[in-house]
C-alpha positions, 0 to 999 in steps of 0.5 A: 442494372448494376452493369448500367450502373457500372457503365455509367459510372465508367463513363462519368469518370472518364469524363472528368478524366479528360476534362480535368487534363490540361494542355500542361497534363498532356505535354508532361504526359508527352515527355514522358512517353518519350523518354520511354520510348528513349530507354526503348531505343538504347535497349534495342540497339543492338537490333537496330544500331541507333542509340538514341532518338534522332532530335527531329524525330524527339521534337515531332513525338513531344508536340504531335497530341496522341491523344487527338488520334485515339478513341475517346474511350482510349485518351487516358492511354493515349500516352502509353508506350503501346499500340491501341486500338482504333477501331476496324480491327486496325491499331494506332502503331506503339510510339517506339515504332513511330519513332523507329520508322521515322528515324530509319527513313532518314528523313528532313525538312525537303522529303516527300514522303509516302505512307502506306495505311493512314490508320489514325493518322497519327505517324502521318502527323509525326512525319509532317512535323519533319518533312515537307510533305506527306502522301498518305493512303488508307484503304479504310474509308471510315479511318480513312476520313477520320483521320483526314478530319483530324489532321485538318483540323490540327493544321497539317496541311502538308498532308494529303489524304486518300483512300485506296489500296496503298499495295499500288503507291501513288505513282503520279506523285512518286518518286519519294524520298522515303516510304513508310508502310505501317501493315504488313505484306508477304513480301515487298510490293514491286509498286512501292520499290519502283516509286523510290527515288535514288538514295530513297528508303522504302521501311515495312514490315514483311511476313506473315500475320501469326508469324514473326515478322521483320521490320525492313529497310530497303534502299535504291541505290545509284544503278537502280538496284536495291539493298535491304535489311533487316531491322528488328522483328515486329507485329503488325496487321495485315496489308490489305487489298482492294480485291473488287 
């Protein structure tokens, strides 16, 4: 009886938790994730030679709302500077990673961009603040359509959604200016490498799950071949295939 209670109580008080948050709560909440995810930038980048937060980027993290892209039972953590959980054992990516994988992409208002693992949608919605347009692919379909539904309902309708093993790309709408892959692979899909444009830059995570894995940046260059570093070690889940 006294968990019911507990739990009830929990409950209670997170709804006047997230009633009592206005859209000025949020905005001031908002700035002061970036301004975090700011200090992150200067402290790493020594890893990653970026000082500060490219200002489309700044401006796409300060009016994308987190908090329509977690579980209720996540908003209140929803502008932290950390990864939640979504659900499917799956992770809305840390702000500082959103914001690293965007800037490195070098991305603007005429790229068409590729993401690989829709997730919450949320890096999805952050891109579409910047870029013209964005393919995006889930192999989840129960994120899959939760996240199409929240984009849709917020207005992005420079996203398209799909769900299917994004290991493959989407080649009848390639070739892409940029490619973001938010799971990580062994190594990097040759699918994914072909669907670049020239000057294109493909960032993924690459290693093992338990292991450390790398951030990477792959770019093509003009006589087809492709160069590629290292950016920064990270943890993410698994890139998974669709094996039926």
């Amino acid at each position: 009886m006294r968990i019911i209670r507990a739990r009830l109580l929990y409950t209670a008080l997170f709804a006047l938790f997230a009633s009592a948050c206005s859209a000025e709560d949020y905005e001031t909440l908002r700035n002061d994730m970036v301004n975090e995810v700011e200090a992150m930038f200067r402290d790493t980048s020594g890893y990653t030679d970026l000082a500060g937060v490219d200002p489309k980027v700044k401006s796409a993290l300060k009016t994308v709302p987190r908090h329509e892209f977690v579980p209720d039972s996540m908003q209140r953590n929803a502008y932290l500077n950390r990864p939640l959980p979504i659900g499917h054992s799956q992770t809305i990516s840390q702000p500082y990673i959103v914001a690293l994988m965007t800037d490195l992409a070098e991305v603007d208002e005429d790229s068409v961009v590729l993401e690989v693992g829709t997730g919450s949608g949320y890096q999805a919605a952050v891109l579409a603040e910047i870029v013209r347009h964005v393919y995006t692919i889930e192999i989840i379909p129960e994120l899959g359509q939760t996240a199409a539904e929240v984009l849709k309902r917020l207005d992005y309708d420079n996203v398209t959604t799909r769900i299917g093993d994004g290991y493959n790309g989407w080649p009848e709408e390639a070739p892409f200016d940029a490619i973001l892959v938010t799971a990580a692979p062994d190594e990097v899909p040759q699918p994914l490498l072909d669907q670049l444009k020239t000057g294109g830059r493909l960032v993924i995570p690459v290693g093992p799950v338990g292991r450390v894995q790398s951030l990477r940046v792959v770019r093509k260059l003009e006589d087809g071949e492709f160069e590629s570093r290292d950016v920064l070690p990270v943890g993410f889940v698994p890139l998974t295939r669709d094996r039926e």
